[in-house]
N, C-alpha and C positions, 0 to 999 in steps of 0.2 A: 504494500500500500504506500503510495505518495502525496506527502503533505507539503503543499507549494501556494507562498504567499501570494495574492491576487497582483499585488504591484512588480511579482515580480516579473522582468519580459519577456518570459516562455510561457506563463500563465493562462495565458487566454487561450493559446495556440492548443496546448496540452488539454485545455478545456473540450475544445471544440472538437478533435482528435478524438477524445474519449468518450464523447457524450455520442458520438455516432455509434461506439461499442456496446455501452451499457451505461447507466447511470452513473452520474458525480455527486459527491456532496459539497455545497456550498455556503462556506459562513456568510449569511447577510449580517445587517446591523444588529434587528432583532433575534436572527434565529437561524438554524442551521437547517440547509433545506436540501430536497434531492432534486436532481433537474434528471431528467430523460429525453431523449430522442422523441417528436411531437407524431407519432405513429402509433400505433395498435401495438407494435411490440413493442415502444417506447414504453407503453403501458402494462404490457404483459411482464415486463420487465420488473418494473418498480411492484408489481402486484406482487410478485414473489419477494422483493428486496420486503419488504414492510409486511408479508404476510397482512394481506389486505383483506378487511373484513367488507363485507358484501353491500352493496348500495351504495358506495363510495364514489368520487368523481373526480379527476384532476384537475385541478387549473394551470395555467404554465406561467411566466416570466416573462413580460411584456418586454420587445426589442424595440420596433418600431410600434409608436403609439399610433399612426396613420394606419399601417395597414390591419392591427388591432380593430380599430374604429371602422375599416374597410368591409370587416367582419359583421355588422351589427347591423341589423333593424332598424333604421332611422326614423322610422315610423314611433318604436317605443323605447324614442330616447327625451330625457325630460328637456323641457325649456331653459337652458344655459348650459347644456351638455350635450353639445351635437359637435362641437369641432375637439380639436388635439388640446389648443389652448384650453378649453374649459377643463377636461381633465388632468393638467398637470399639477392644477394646486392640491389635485389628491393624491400624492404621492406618497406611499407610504403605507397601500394598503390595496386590496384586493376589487377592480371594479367589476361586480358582474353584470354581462348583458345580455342581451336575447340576442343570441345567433343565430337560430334555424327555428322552424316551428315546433308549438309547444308538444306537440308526439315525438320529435326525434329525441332520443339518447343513445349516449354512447359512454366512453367511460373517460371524456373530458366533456362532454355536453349532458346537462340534466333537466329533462325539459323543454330542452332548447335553447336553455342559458348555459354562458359559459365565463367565469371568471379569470382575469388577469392580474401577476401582481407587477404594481407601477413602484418600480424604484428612481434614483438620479445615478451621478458618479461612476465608478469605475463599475458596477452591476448592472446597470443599464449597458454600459458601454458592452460588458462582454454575454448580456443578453442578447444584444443586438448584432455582436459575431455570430454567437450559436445559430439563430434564428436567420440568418443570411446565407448560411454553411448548407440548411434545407433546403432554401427557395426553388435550386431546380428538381426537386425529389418528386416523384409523383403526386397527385393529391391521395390521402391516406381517407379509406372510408370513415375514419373516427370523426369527420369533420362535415361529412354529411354533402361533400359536392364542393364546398369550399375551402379552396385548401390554407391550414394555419400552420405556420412552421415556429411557432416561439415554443422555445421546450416547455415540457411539461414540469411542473413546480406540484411539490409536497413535502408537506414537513419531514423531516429527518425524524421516524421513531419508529416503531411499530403500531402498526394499526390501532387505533384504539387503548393503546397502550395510558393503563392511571396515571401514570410519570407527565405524561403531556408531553411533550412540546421539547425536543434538547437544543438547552444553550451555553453548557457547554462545551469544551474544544475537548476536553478527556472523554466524555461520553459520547460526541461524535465519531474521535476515532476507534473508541472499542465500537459502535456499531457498525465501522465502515468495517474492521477487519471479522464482526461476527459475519455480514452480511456478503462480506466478496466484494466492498466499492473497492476502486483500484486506485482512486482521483479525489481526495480534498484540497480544496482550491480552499487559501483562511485568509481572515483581514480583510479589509483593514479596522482596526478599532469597533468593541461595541457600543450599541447607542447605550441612553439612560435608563430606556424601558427593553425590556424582555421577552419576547415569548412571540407565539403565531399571529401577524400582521390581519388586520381589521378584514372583514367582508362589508361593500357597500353594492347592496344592488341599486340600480337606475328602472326607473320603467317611464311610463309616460307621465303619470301625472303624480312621481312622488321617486323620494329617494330612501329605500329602507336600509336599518343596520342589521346584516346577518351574522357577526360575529363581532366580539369588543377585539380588541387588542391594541396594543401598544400605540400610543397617539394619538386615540379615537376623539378625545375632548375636541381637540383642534379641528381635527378633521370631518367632526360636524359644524362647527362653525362654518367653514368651508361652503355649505348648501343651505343656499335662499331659505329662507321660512316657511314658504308655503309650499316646498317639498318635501319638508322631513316630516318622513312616514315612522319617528319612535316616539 
């Protein structure tokens, strides 16, 4: 197993190398996440790393917020959240939207929503390698005809596991060497808060919170008044 600081400059390269193989673990600010290949076996993949309990769904790593947004229903997206710029002041947290209709799932789409997490900085930066490193790949059925190449994001733990959420760097690497990762990418610095990054869904006429996490106060502030659906 290889542990390699994000700033350092094979980093990304070794990232993107390995994330076509099998899954990586990644330290974000708040929490140590696994990224996979944005495919069916991306997913099959990680289903076994994390012994994945049933009804679950991935979201990925947002690279490019345009072609993100290219993905969505423009139809049920709310009033001050239809271009790039309106979502960057959520950063920090998981937006989900409607991507296909509400029959389709698959095991990155639920209902037809599908969550991405929006980071800045060097995470962005090597999000947005990975997710470029796809682009000419076939479109993968998990996406239901349109095709999304930003890797697949899930927290680093086992399924369901009481423990929640790992943040830190010793229990990341014993679960990369229980689980066979071959690739943790660490660093830079953690934030003040800890733990699994906010879910915020968007619909037409409202913005709900689907999960707290770290930053959430702020980050409702963020949405008009007369969209917040908590």
């Amino acid at each position: 197993m290889m542990l390699v600081d994000i700033r350092h400059r094979e980093a990304m390269a070794m990232a993107v190398a390995e994330i076509h193989v099998q899954p990586i673990i990644v330290q974000l600010p708040a929490v140590f996440v696994l990224l996979a290949a944005p495919t069916t076996f991306g997913a099959q993949q990680l289903d076994i790393m994390k012994s994945r309990l049933p009804g679950k769904h991935y979201g990925t790593a947002i690279g490019s917020l345009e072609r993100f947004l290219a993905q969505a229903d423009v139809l049920h997206l709310p009033p001050g959240f239809t271009r790039p710029d309106d979502f960057a002041r959520m950063t920090g947290s998981f937006i989900r939207l409607r991507f296909r209709e509400p029959d389709f799932d698959s095991p990155a789409v639920r209902a037809g929503t599908h969550q991405g997490l929006l980071l800045n900085g060097l995470h962005r930066v090597l999000f947005e390698r990975i997710e470029a490193s796809f682009l000419a790949e076939p479109p993968d059925p998990m996406w239901g005809g349109g095709n999304h190449c930003a890797p697949l994001c899930s927290c680093c733990n086992i399924s369901g596991d009481p423990a929640g959420s790992i943040v830190e760097l010793d229990k990341a690497l014993a679960f990369a060497r229980e689980r066979g990762v071959r690739l943790l990418v660490s660093g830079p610095p953690r934030g003040d808060e800890l733990g699994s990054y906010p879910v915020l869904g968007y619909e037409r006429e409202r913005v709900s919170l689907h999960r707290e996490g770290p930053g959430v106060e702020a980050l409702k502030q963020q949405v008009p008044p007369a969209l917040r659906g908590w």
